[in-house]
Each structure stands twice: as C-alpha cells, then as structure tokens.
C-alpha positions as CSV (number, residue, x, y, z in Angstrom):
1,X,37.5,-65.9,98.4
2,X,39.9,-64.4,101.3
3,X,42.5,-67.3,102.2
4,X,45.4,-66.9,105.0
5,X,45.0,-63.4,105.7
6,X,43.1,-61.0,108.5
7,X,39.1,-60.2,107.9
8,X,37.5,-57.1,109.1
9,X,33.9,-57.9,110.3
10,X,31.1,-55.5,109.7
11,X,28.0,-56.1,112.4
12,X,24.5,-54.7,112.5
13,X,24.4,-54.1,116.2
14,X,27.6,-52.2,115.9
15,X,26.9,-50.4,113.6
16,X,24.7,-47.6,112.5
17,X,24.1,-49.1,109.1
18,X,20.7,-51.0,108.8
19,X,20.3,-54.9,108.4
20,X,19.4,-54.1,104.9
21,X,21.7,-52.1,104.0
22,X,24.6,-54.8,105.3
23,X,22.8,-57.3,103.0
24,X,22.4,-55.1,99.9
25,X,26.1,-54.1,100.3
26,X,27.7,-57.6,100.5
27,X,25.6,-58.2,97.3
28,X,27.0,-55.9,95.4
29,X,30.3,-55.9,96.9
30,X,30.8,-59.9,96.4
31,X,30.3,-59.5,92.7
32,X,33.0,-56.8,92.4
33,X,36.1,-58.6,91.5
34,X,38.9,-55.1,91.3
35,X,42.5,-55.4,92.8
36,X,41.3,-52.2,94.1
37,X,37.8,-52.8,96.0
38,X,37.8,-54.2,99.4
39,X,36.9,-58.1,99.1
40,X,34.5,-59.6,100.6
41,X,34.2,-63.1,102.4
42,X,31.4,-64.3,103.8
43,X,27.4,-62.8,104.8
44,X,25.9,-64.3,108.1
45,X,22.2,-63.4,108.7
46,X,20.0,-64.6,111.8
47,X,17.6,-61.5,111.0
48,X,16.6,-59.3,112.8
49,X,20.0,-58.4,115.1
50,X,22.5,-60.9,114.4
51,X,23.6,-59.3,110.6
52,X,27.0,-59.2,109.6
53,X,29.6,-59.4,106.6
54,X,33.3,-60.2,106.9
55,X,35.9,-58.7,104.7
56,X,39.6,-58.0,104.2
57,X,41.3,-56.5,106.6
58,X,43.3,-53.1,104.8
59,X,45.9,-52.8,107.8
60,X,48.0,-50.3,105.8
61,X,49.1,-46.4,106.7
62,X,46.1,-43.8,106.5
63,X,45.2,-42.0,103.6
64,X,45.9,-38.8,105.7
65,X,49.7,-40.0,105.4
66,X,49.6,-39.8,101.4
67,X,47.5,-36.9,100.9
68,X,49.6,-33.8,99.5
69,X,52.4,-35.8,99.1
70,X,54.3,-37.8,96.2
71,X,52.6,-40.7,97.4
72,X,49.3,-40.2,96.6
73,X,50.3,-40.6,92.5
74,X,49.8,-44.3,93.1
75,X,46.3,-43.9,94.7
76,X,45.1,-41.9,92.3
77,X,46.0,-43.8,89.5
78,X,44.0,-46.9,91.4
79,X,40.7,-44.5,91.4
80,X,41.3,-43.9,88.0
81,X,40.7,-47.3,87.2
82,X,38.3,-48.6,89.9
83,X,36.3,-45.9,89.0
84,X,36.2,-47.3,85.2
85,X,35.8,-51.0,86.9
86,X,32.7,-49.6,88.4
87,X,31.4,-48.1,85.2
88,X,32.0,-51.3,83.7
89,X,30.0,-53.3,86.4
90,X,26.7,-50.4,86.6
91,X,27.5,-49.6,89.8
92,X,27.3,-46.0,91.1
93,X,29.3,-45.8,95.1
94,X,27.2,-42.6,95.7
95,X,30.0,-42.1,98.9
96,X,33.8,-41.8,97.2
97,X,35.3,-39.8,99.5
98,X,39.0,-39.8,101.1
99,X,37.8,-41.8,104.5
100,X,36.5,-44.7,102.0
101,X,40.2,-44.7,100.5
102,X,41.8,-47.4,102.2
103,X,45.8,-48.2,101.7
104,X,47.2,-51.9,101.8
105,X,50.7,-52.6,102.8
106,X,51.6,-52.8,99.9
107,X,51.0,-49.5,99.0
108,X,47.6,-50.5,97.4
109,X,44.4,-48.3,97.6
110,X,41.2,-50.2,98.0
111,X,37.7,-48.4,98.0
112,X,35.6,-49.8,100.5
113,X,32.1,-48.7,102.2
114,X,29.5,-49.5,99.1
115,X,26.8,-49.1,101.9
116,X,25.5,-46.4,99.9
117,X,26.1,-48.1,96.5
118,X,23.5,-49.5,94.1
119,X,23.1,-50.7,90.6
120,X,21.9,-48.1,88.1
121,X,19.1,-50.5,87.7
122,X,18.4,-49.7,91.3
123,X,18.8,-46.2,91.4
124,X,15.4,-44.3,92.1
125,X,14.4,-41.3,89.8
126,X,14.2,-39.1,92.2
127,X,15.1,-38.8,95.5
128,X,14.0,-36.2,98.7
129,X,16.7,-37.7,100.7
130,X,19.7,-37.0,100.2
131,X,22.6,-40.4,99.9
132,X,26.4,-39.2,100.5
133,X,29.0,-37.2,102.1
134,X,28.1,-33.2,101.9
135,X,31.9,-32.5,100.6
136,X,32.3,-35.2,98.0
137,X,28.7,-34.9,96.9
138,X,28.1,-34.4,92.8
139,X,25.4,-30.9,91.9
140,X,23.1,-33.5,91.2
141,X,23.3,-35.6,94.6
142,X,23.0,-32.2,96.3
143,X,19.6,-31.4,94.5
144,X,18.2,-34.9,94.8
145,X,17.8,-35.8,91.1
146,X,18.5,-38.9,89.1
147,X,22.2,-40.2,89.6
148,X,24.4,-42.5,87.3
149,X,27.9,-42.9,86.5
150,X,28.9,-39.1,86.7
151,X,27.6,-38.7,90.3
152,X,30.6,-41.1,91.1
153,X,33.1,-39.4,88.5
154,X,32.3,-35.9,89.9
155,X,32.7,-37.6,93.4
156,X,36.3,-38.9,92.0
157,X,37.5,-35.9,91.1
158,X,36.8,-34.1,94.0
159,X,38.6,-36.8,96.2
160,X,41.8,-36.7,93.6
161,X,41.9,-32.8,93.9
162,X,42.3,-33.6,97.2
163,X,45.1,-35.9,97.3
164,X,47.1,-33.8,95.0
165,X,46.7,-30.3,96.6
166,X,46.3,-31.5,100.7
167,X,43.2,-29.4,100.7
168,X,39.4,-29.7,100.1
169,X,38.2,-28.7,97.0
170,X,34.9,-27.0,99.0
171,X,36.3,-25.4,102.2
172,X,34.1,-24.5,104.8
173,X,32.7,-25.7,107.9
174,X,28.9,-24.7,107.0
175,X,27.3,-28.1,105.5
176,X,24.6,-25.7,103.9
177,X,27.0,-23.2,102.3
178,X,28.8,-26.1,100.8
179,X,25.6,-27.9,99.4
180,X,24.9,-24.6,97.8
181,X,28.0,-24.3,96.2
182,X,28.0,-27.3,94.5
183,X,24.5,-27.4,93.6
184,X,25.5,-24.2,91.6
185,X,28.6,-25.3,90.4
186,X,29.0,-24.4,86.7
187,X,32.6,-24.7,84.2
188,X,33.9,-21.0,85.6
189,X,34.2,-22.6,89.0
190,X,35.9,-25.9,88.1
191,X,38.4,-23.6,86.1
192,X,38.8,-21.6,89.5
193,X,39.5,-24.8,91.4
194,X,41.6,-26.2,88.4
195,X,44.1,-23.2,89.0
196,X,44.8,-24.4,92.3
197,X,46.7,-27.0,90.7
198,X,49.0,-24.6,88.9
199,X,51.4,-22.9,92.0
200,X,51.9,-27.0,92.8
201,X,53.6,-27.8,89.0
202,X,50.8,-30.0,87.4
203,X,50.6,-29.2,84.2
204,X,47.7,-27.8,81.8
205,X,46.5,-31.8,81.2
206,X,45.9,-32.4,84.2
207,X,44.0,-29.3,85.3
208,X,42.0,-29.8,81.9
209,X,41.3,-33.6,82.8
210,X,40.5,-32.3,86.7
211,X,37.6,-29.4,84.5
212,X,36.2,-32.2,82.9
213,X,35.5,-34.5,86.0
214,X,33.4,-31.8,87.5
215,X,32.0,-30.6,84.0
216,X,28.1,-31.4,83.6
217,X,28.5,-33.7,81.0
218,X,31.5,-35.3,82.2
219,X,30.3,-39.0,81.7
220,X,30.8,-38.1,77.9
C-alpha cells in the first residue's frame, strides 16, 4: 500500500509490545483505510522472536509544537473525523492520547499506536486489568467495565482539551488521585473543565460540545 516513501518498522525484540499484540495490531490497522491513521505495509512473522510490522514513516514536527497554539485547529479537526472513521469501522483505540498524535509534513495528524485497539466484537465484558494511558483514560476504563465507542470519544475529548488550552485536563502527578477522579467524574465537573475554555475566547459551542464528550451518555 506505501509506495516511494520512508517506513517505520515496529519489532518484537525491540519492543515491549508482545508478538501478539504486533499481530493483532497490523490486523486491525491494515483494514483501516483514513487519511488520518498511520498506514500500514507489510507483517513479517518467524514466531517466536523475529515479529515485526512496517509502517509509514510520520517525520513531521511534534505534537508538543502545536499544542496551545493556532495550529492545533487542523489536528483537531482530523480527530474529529478519525474518530467518526473509527466508529464507522467498530473499532474502539482504547489509547488516544497526545503521544499517539502524530503530525505529517504536511501538516497532517495521523493516529497511530492501535496496540491496544480491538473490534467491539472483541472487546471482553469485563476486565480486572486495566488497557490505556491513566490521563486519557474514560470513567469506565478506569473501573474496568465494558468499553465501546464512548471509551474512545471520552478519550478524544480529553486529548482535544488538551490541544486547545496547552494543559491537561486531569493535573497531577499522583496516577491514583487521577484514576479516582475520573472514575467519579459526573456533568458538574466537565462544566468545571469546560470553563477553562472561556478566559482563552472559545465560545459557548464549543465548551457545550467539549460537556458532551465527557458526558455519560456521550455516544448518543
């Protein structure tokens, strides 16, 4: 699929990610046809060390150099619609976070890592382990119950606060303290963080639309 340009390679015995988990991700991630998800180009597999997928190469500027400024408007309006893309598709990333927010030369943004990605077909009931990034987790991730579509638009939202303000939407340094916050997150709060928005300029749509992202029933 990737002609006359650079590939990334991802490797097993580089890489803290399992065999498996390089398999199941090339699976998923070959299927996924978006302008704005990393491509994928070929899966070698001489089980059980030699495992690895190849991939675009996204050689563009940091997120960290858009973040806070104009120039994260573009990006966010790619996650607006890779995340419908992946709703589309029944696939739930279960890891969107900044660091899996890559930037093209272009000026593109690409989500890549689907490591942690499966189909909702896929997706266990419940879970005692817990899948993702402590900061970018959904309420539900955090309590390790059933996840679908909204873990990933909560997940969204969280990373697009983000990119608009320069700052976390959950501060801290203490993992716990932040687990426990968003396992009890509730509409009051999401207002609380909404307001953040307002001393920037954003205007009441956009602070509404940021509510309903981290609202329970935000899927509907």
């Amino acid at each position: 699929r990737i002609t006359g340009r650079k590939l990334a390679e991802k490797r097993a015995n580089d890489h803290p990610d399992s065999p498996e988990t390089i398999n199941r991700e090339y699976r998923i991630m070959s299927n996924l046809w978006h302008p704005g998800i990393v491509e994928t180009s070929y899966f070698f597999s001489d089980i059980p060390k030699n495992v690895k997928m190849g991939m675009e190469l996204v050689d563009g500027p940091s997120i960290y150099t858009v973040i806070g400024t104009p120039k994260a408007l573009p990006t966010i309006i790619s996650l607006f619609s890779i995340q419908r893309y992946l709703v589309e598709k029944g696939i739930v990333h279960r890891d969107v976070k900044p660091q899996n927010v890559l930037i093209s030369k272009n000026g593109l943004a690409k989500l890549g890592d689907f490591g942690n990605a499966k189909s909702l077909q896929e997706l266990p009931e419940n879970r005692k382990l817990i899948v993702g990034t402590p900061r970018y987790m959904s309420p539900e991730q955090t309590r390790g119950k059933p996840m679908d579509h909204a873990t990933d638009i909560y997940s969204f939202t969280t990373t697009i606060f983000e990119l608009l303000t320069g700052e976390t939407a959950f501060p801290g340094d203490n993992i716990r303290a932040i687990l426990i916050t968003i396992a009890s997150d509730d509409e009051t709060a999401a207002k609380q963080r909404a307001e953040r928005l307002r001393p920037l300029g954003f205007q009441k749509e956009l602070r509404e639309a940021m509510v309903t992202g981290w609202h329970e029933d935000r899927e509907k």
